[in-house]
NUDRENBA-206649 format. One record per residue (C-alpha): x, y, z; residue in one letter. Coordinates in nm, 4 decimals, always signed. Example, Ala and Ser with C-alpha at 12.3 -4.5 7.8 and 13.67 -1.06 7.14 Angstrom:
<recs>
east, north, up, code
+1.2300, -0.4500, +0.7800, a
+1.3670, -0.1060, +0.7140, s
</recs>
This chain:
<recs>
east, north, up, code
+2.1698, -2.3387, +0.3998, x
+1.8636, -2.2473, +0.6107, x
+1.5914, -2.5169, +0.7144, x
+1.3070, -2.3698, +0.8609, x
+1.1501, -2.6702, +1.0278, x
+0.8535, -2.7733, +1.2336, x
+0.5986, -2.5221, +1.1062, x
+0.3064, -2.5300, +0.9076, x
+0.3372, -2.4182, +0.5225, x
+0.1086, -2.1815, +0.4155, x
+0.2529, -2.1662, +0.0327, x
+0.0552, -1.8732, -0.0919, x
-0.1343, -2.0434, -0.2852, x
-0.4881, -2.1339, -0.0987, x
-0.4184, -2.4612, -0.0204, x
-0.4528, -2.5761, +0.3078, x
-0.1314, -2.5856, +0.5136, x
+0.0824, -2.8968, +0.5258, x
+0.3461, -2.9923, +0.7921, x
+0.7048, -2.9606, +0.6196, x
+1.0343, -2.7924, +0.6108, x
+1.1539, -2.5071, +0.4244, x
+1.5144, -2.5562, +0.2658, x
+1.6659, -2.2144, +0.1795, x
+1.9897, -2.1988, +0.0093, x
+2.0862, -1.8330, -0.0536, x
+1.8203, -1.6081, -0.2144, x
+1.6019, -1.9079, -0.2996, x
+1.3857, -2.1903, -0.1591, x
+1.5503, -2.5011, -0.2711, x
+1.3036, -2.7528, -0.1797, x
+1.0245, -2.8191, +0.0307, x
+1.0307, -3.1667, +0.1982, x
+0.8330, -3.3235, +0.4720, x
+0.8676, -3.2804, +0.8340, x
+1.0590, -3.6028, +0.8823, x
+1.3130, -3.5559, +0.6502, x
+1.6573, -3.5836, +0.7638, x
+1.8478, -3.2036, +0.7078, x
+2.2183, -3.1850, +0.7698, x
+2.5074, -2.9510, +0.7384, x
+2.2238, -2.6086, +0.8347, x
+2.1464, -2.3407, +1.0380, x
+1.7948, -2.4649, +1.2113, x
+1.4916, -2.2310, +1.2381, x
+1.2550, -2.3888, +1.4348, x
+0.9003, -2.2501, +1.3535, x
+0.6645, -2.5198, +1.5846, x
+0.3415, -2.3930, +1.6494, x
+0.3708, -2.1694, +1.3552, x
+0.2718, -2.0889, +1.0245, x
+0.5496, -2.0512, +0.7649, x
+0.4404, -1.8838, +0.4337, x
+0.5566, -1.6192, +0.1528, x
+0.6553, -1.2970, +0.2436, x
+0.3445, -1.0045, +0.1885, x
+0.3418, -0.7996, -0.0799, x
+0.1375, -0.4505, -0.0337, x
+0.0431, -0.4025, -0.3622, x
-0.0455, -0.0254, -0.2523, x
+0.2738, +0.1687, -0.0928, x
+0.3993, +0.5267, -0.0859, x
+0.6940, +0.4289, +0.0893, x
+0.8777, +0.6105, -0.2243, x
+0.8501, +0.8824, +0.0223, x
+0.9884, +0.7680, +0.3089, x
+1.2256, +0.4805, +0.2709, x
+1.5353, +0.6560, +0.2036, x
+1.5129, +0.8006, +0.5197, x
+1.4281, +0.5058, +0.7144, x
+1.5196, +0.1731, +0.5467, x
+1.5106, -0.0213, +0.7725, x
+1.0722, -0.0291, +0.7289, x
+1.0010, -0.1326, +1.0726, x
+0.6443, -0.0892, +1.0473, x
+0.6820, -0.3239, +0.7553, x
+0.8647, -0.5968, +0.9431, x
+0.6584, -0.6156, +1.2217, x
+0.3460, -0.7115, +0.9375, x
+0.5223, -0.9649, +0.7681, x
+0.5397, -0.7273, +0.4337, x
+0.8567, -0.7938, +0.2095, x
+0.7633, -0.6218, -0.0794, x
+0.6188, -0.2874, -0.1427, x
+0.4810, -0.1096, -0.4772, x
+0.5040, +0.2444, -0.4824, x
+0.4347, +0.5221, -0.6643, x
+0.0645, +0.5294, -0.6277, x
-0.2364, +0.7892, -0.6681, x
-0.0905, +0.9855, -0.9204, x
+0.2445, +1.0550, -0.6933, x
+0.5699, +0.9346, -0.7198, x
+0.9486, +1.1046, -0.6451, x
+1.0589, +1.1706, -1.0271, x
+1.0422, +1.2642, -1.2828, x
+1.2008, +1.5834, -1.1974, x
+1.1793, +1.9181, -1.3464, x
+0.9641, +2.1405, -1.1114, x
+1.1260, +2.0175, -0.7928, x
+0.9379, +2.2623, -0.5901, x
+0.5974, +2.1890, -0.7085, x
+0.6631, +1.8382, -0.6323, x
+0.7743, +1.8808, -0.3224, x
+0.4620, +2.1085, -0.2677, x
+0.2660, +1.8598, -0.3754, x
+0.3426, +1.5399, -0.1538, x
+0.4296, +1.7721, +0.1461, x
+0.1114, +1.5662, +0.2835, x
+0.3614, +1.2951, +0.3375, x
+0.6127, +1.4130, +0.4926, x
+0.8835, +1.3270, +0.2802, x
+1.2563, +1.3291, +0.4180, x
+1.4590, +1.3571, +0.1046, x
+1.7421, +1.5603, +0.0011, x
+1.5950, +1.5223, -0.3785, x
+1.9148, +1.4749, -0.5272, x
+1.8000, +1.2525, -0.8630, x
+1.5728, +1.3588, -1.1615, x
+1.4446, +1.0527, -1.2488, x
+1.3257, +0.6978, -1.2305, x
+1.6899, +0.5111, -1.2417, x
+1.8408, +0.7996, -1.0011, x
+1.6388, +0.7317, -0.7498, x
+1.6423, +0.3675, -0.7132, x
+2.0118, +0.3959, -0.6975, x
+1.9865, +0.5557, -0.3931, x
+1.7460, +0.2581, -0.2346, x
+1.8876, +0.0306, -0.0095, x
+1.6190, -0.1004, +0.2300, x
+1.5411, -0.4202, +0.4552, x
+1.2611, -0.4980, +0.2313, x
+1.2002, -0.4813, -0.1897, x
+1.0232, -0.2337, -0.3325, x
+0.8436, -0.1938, -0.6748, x
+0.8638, +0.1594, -0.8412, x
+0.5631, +0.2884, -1.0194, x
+0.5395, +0.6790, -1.2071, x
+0.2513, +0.8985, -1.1037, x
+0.0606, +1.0327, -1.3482, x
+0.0511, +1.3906, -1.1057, x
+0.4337, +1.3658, -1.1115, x
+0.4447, +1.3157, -1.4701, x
+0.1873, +1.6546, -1.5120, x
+0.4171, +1.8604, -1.2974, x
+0.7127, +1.7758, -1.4544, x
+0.5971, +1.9031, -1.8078, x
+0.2712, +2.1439, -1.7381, x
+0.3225, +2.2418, -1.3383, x
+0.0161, +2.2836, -1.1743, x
-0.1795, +2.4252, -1.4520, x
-0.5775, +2.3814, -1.4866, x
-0.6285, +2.2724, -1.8260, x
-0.5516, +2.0198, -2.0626, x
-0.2231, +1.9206, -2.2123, x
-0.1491, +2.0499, -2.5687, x
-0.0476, +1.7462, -2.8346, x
+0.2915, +1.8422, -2.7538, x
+0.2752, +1.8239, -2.3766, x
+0.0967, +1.5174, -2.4067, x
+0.3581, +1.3524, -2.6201, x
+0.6246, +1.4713, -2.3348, x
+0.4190, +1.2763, -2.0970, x
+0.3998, +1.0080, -2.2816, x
+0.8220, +1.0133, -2.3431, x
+0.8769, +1.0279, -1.9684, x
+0.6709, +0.7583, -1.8710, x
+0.8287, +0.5279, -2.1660, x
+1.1159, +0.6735, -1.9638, x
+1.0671, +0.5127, -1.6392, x
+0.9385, +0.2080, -1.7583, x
+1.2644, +0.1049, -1.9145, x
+1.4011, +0.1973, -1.5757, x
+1.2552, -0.0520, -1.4280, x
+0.8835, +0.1249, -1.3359, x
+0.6894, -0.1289, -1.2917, x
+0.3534, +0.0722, -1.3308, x
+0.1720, +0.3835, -1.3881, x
-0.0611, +0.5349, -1.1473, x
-0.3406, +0.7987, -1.1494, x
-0.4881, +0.9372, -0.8523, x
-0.7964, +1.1276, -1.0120, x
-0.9364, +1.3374, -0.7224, x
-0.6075, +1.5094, -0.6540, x
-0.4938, +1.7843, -0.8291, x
-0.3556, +1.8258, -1.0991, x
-0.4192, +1.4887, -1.1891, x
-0.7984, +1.5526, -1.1478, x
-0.7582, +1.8491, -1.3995, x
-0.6832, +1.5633, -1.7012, x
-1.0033, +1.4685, -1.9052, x
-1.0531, +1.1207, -1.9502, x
-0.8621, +1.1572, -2.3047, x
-0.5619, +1.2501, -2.1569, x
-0.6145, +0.9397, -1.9029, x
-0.6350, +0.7671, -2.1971, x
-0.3521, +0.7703, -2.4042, x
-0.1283, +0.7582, -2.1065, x
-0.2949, +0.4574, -2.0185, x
-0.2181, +0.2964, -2.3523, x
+0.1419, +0.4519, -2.2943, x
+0.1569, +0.2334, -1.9911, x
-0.0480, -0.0845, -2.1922, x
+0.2357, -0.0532, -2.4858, x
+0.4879, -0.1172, -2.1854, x
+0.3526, -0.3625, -2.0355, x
+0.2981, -0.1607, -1.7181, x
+0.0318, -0.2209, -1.4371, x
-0.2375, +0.0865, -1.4533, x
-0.2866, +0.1232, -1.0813, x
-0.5931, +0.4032, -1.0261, x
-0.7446, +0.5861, -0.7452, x
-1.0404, +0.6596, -0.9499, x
-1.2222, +0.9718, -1.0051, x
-1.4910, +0.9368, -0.7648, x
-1.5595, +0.7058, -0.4664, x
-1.8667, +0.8664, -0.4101, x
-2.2316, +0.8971, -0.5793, x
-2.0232, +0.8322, -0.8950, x
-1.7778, +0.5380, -0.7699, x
-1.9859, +0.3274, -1.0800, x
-1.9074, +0.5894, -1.3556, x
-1.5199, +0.6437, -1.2215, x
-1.4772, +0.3000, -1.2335, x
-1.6259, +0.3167, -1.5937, x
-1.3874, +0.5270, -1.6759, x
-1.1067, +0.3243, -1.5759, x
-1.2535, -0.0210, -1.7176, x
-1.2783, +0.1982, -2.0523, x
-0.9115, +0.3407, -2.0323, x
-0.7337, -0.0045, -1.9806, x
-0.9929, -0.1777, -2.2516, x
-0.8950, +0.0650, -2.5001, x
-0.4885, +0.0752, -2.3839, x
-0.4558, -0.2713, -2.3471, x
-0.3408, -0.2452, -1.9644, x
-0.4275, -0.4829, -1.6686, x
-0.6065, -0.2362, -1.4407, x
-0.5747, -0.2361, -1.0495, x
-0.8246, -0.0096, -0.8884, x
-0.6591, +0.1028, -0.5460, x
-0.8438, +0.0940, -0.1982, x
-1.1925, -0.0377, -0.3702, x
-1.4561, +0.1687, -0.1441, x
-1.8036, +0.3937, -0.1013, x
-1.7222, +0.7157, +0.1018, x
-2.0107, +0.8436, +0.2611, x
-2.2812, +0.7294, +0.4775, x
-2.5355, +0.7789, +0.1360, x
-2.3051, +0.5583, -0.0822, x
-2.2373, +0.3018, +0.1703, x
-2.3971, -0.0408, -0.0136, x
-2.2348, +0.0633, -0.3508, x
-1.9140, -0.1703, -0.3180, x
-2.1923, -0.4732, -0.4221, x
-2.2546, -0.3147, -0.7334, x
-1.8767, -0.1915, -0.8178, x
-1.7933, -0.5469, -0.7875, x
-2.0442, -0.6235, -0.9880, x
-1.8898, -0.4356, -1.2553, x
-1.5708, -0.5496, -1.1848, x
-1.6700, -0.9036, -1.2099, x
-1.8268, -0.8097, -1.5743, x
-1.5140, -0.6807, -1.7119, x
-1.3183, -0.9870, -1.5741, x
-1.5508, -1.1917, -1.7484, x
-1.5361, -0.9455, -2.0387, x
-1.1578, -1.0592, -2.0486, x
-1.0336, -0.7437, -1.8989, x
-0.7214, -0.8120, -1.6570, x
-0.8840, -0.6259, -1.3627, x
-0.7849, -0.6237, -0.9783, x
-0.8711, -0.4604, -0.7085, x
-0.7150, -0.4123, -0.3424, x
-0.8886, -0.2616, -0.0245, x
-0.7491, -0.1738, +0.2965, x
-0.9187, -0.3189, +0.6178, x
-1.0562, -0.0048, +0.7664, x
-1.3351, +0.2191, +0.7375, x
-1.1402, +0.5711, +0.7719, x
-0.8918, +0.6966, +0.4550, x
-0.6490, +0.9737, +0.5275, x
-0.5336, +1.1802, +0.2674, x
-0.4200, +1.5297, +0.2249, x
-0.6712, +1.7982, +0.3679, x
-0.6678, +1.9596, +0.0123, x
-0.8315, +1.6843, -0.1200, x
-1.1487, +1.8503, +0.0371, x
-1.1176, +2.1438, -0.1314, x
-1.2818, +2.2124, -0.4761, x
-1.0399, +2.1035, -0.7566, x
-1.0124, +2.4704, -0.9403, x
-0.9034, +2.5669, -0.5887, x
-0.5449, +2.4106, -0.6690, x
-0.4827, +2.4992, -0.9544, x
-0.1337, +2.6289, -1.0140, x
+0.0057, +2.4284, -0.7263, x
+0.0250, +2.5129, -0.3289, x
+0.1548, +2.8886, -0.4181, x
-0.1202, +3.0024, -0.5665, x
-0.3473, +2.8127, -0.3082, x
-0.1998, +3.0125, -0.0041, x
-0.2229, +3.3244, -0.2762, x
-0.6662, +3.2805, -0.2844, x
-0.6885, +3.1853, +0.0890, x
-0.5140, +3.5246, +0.1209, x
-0.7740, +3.6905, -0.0857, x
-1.1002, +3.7561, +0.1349, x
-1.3127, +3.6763, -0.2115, x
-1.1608, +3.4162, -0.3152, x
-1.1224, +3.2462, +0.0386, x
-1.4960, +3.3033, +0.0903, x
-1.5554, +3.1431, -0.2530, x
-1.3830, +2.7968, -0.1281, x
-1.5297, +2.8399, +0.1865, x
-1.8857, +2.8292, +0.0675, x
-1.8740, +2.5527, -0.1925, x
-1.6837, +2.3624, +0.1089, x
-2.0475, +2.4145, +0.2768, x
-2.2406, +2.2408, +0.0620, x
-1.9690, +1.9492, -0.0068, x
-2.1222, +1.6260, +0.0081, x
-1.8610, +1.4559, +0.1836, x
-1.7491, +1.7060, +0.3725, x
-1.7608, +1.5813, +0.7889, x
-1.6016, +1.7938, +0.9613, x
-1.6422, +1.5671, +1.2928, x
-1.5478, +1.2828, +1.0567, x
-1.1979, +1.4195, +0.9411, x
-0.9277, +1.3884, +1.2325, x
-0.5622, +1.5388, +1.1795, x
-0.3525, +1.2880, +1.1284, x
+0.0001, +1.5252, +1.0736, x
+0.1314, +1.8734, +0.9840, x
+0.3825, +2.1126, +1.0278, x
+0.5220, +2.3170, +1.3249, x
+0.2586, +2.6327, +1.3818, x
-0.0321, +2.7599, +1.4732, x
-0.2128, +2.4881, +1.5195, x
+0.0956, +2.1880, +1.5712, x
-0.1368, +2.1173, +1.9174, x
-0.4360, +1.9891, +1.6794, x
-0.2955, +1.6452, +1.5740, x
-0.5464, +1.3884, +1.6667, x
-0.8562, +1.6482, +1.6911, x
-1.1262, +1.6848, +1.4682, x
-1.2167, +1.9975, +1.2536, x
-1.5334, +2.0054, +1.4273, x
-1.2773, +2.0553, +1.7392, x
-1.0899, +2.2976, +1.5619, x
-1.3754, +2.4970, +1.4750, x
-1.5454, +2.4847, +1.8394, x
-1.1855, +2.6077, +1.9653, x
-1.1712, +2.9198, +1.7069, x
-1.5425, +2.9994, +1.7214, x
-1.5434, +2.9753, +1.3825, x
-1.7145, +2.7347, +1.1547, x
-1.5639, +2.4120, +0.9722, x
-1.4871, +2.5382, +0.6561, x
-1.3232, +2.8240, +0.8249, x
-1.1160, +2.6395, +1.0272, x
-1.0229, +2.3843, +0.7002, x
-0.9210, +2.7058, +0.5627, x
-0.7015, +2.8034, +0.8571, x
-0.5578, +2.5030, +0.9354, x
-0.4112, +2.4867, +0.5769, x
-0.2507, +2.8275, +0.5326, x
-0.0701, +2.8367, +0.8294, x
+0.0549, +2.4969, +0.7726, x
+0.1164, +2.5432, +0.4144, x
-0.1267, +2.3099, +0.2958, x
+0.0770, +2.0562, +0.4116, x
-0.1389, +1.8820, +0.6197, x
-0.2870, +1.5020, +0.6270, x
-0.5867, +1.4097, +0.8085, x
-0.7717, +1.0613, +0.8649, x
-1.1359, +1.0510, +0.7418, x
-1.3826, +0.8492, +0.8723, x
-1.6589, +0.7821, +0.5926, x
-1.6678, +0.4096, +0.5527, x
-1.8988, +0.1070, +0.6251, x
-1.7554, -0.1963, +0.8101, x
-2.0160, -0.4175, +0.6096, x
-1.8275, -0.2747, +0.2876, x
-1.5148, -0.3636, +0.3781, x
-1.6135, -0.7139, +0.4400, x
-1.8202, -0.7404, +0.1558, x
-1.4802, -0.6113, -0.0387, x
-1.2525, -0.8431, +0.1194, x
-1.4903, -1.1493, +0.1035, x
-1.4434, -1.1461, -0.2839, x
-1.1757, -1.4038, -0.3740, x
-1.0292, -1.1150, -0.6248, x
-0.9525, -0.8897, -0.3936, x
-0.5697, -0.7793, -0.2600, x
-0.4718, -0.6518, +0.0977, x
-0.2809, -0.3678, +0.0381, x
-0.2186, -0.0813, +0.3123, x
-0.2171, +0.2900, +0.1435, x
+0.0565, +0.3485, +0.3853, x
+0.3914, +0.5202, +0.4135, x
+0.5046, +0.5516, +0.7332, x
+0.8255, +0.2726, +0.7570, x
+0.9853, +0.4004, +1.1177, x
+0.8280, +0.2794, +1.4601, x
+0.8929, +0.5795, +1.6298, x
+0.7710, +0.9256, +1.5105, x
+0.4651, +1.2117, +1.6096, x
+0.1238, +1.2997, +1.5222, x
-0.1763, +1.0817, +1.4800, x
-0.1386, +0.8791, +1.1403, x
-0.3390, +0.6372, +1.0219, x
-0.3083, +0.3184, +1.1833, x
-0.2992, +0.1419, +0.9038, x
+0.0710, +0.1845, +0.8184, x
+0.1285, -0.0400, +1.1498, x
-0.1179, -0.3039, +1.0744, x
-0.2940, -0.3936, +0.8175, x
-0.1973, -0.7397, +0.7135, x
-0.1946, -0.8405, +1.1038, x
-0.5737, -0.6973, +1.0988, x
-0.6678, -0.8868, +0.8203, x
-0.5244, -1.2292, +0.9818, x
-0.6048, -1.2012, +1.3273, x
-0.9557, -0.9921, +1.3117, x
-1.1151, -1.0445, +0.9951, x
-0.9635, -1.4306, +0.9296, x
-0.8598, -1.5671, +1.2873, x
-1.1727, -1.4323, +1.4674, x
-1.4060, -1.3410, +1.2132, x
-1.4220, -1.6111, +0.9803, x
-1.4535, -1.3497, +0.6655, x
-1.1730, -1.5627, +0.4947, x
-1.0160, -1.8351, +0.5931, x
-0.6444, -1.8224, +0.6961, x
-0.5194, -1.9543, +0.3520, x
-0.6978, -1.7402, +0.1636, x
-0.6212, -1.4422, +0.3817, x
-0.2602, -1.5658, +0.3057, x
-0.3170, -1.5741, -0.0952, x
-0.4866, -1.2475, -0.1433, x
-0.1531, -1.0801, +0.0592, x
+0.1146, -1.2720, -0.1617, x
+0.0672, -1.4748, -0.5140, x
-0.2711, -1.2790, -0.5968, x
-0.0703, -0.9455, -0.5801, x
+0.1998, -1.1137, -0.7222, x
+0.0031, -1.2052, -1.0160, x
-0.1183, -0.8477, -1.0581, x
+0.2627, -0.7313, -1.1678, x
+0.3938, -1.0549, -1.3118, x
+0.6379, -1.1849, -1.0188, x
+0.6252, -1.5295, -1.0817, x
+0.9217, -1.6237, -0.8251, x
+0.7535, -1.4154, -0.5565, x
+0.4628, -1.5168, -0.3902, x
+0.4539, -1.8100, -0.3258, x
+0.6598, -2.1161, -0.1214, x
+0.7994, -2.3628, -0.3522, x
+1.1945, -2.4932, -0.4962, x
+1.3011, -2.2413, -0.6783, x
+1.1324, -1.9281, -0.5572, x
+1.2578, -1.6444, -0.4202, x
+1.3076, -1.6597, -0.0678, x
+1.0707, -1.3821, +0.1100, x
+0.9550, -1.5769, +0.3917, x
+0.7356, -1.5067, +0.6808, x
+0.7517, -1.7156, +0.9797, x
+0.4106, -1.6075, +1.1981, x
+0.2307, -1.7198, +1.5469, x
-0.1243, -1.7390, +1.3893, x
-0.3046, -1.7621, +1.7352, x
-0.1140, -1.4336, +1.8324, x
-0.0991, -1.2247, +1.5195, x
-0.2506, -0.9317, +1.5227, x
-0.2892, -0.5416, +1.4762, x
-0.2393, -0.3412, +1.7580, x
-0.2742, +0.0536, +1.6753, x
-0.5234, +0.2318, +1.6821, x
-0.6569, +0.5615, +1.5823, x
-0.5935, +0.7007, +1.9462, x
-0.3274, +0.5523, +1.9470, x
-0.1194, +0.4892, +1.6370, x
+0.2184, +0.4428, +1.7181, x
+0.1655, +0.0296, +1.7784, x
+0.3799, -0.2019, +1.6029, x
+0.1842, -0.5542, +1.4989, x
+0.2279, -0.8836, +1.7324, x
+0.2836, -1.2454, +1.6063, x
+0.5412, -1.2025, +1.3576, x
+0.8272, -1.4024, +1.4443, x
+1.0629, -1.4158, +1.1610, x
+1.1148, -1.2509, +0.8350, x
+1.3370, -1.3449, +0.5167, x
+1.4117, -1.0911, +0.2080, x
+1.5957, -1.3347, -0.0779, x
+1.6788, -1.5665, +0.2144, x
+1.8228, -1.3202, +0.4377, x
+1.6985, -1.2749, +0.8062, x
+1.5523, -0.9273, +0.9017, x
+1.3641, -0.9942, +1.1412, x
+1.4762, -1.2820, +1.3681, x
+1.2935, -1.3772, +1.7018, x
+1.0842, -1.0773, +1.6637, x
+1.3685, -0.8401, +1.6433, x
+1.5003, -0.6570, +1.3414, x
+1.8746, -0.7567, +1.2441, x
+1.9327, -0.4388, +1.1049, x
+2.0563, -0.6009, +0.7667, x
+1.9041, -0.4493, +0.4028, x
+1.8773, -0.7323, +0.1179, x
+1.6065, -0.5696, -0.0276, x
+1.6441, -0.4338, -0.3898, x
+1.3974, -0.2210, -0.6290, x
+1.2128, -0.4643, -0.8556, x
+1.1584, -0.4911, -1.2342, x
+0.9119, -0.6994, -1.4062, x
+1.0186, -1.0111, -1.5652, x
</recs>
């Protein structure tokens, strides 16, 4: 038995923390008793001076890409996260039938994977990391697998094949179904198509987790379309990374919550999450127009080769209205041409060539075949506040990378985010208070997927523990310099085992892929 003694509990749920200590026996807390209380027979971990609460849970992850190749999730440790959910915007590692489209498709990030299942339950045979993860299907994963890349809508037939595969994964232990709408092909479905996968997902009983159509002008119609699709399906809804891209649509986050809050009160089981930073990053295709991709990466490379066609993409790039080039930084791509570029801008670029910005998008893509990711700076810092002030919001990270060590400029949210969100916007800012900062990163995402024994610190819970310094937590990459692991974590449990102790990882893996109860 564990006792984790002299700290202050932090149980996850809001509440003010309490003086007591934490009695772990095996993969479960056992009780919770007061400070005082006479423990005998344990192994002591003295947390004085620090705040003891649930392990986080990033209800936003596309580890699925990365952890086989490094599961031991440093990153992850170093935040305090014991739980990620995968599978998100649209993209997830099965089903398989068009490996190389897939693999053409998520080249973005970086996956290491030798690509050796075809579906849900293959693939989370092969997991063994330091921390649990939650599998959800992508909706562009399920397209590829049955249509490719093509640029039209599904016949009844296709559809129904969709619909089969996700059933599929959900009784192998998917836990939801995602869409990521501005990335092809998923952006080639009409909202019909959306639709009746949705209610696929609603009839079992999976999360709908959507990067919505448009985070723009139209953030208030996307998100109509998604408040419409999980009505009609019967599926709880989680809109990823709520945000206005854009310095126009900055402001617009008040009135998306707005309609948020009305379908809540509508009785729609609605959540949101939101990462705390005002740059995305994302593939450097999602600037491109959408009829650009169609057919996949192939026939992509195949119109940037043709001077009409290339000129075509370059000109509507023009007129984009997010399109910034001194906004958009590369974040990662392949050895080339221009390897030498990670951490410029395309403004940069484009000075460099002579050219101009949509040239050098163009460039920069086909001799790195398309399988680039960038870091986009188009957010308001008032939004994000206003976002995370709202007691229904989740922290969630949109990250992937799980190793401390690697190249390239990525965003530095993979290192910090739920060390930013205690020490900047809680500790120092006073946006939320510590509790509540502590709620929205374990039993509110909990909530969202039905983990009642996860969350939260209490006898008979699971125990995913985070032992923290709360006046030295923080985040400590940045974008010019990314490769920063977080400070102030001091100890992490997965189902009561240590990995991290001290501040150090112990190299041991009790995490396991989890299924809704």
């Amino acid at each position: 038995m564990i006792a984790i003694t002299g700290g202050l509990v932090l149980d996850g749920t809001g509440a003010d923390a309490v003086p007591a200590t934490v009695l772990v026996d095996g993969e479960r807390i056992v009780d919770v008793v007061p400070p005082d209380a006479p423990v005998v027979d344990v192994e002591v971990i003295d947390a004085a001076g620090n705040i003891v609460a649930p392990g986080f849970i990033d209800l936003h992850s596309h580890a699925d890409f990365t952890v086989l190749a490094a599961p031991d999730a440093t990153t992850q440790l170093y935040q305090g996260v014991t739980t990620l959910v995968t599978g998100n915007c649209g993209w997830s590692p099965f089903p398989i039938t068009e490996l190389e489209s897939l693999k053409a498709g998520t080249a973005f990030l970086d996956p290491d994977h030798d690509w050796s299942w075809h579906n849900t339950a293959g693939f989370a045979a092969l997991v063994e990391p330091a921390v649990n993860v939650a599998l959800q299907v992508g909706h562009s994963s399920l397209r590829l697998a049955v249509m490719g890349g093509a640029e039209r809508a599904p016949s009844p037939a296709e559809l129904r094949q969709m619909q089969d595969l996700l059933r599929e994964a959900a009784e192998q232990g998917a836990v939801g179904f995602s869409t990521g709408l501005i990335y092809a092909p998923g952006a080639y479905a009409e909202p019909s198509e959306v639709a009746a996968l949705v209610a696929t997902a609603g009839e079992c009983g999976l999360l709908y987790s959507t990067h919505i159509r448009d985070e723009g002008a139209k953030l208030l119609e996307a998100l109509d379309e998604a408040i419409a699709a999980a009505r009609a399906g019967g599926a709880k809804l989680e809109v990823s990374h709520l945000k206005a891209v854009g310095e126009p649509n900055h402001g617009l986050v008040t009135a998306a919550l707005e309609r948020l809050d009305q379908a809540r009160a509508d009785g729609l089981d609605v959540g949101w999450d939101v990462y705390p930073y005002t740059a995305s990053s994302t593939t450097l295709t999602a600037r491109l127009p959408t009829w650009a991709l169609g057919g996949g990466t192939a026939a992509l490379l195949q119109r940037l080769a043709d001077p009409a066609e290339r000129e075509r993409i370059a000109a509507e790039l023009r007129t984009a209205e997010l399109f910034d080039p001194h906004a958009v930084v590369i974040a990662s791509l392949p050895l080339g041409r221009y390897e030498d570029c990670r951490g410029l801008s395309l403004a940069e670029i484009a000075r460099r060539d002579d050219v101009d910005a949509a040239e050098a998008v163009l460039r920069v893509l086909e001799h790195h075949d398309a399988a680039v990711s960038v870091v986009n700076h188009a957010m308001s810092e008032d939004d994000v506040v206003t976002v995370l002030r709202h007691p229904c919001t989740s922290v969630a990270s949109d990250g992937w990378i799980l190793s401390g060590r690697g190249s390239g400029h990525p965003h530095p949210r993979n290192f910090g985010t739920f060390p930013r969100v205690l020490g900047r916007y809680a500790r120092d800012q006073a946006v939320l208070t510590v509790p509540e900062a502590i709620r929205r990163m374990t039993s509110l995402p909990a909530s969202r997927l039905g983990f009642d024994d996860r969350g939260v610190v209490k006898p008979g819970a699971l125990a995913d523990l985070v032992v923290l310094d709360p006046g030295q937590v923080a985040d400590r990459s940045t974008y010019d310099d990314p490769w920063q692991l977080s400070a102030g974590i001091e100890h992490v449990f997965v189902a009561g085992e240590p990995v991290l102790a001290d501040g150090v990882p112990t190299g041991r893996r009790p995490g396991r892929v989890l299924r809704t109860s």
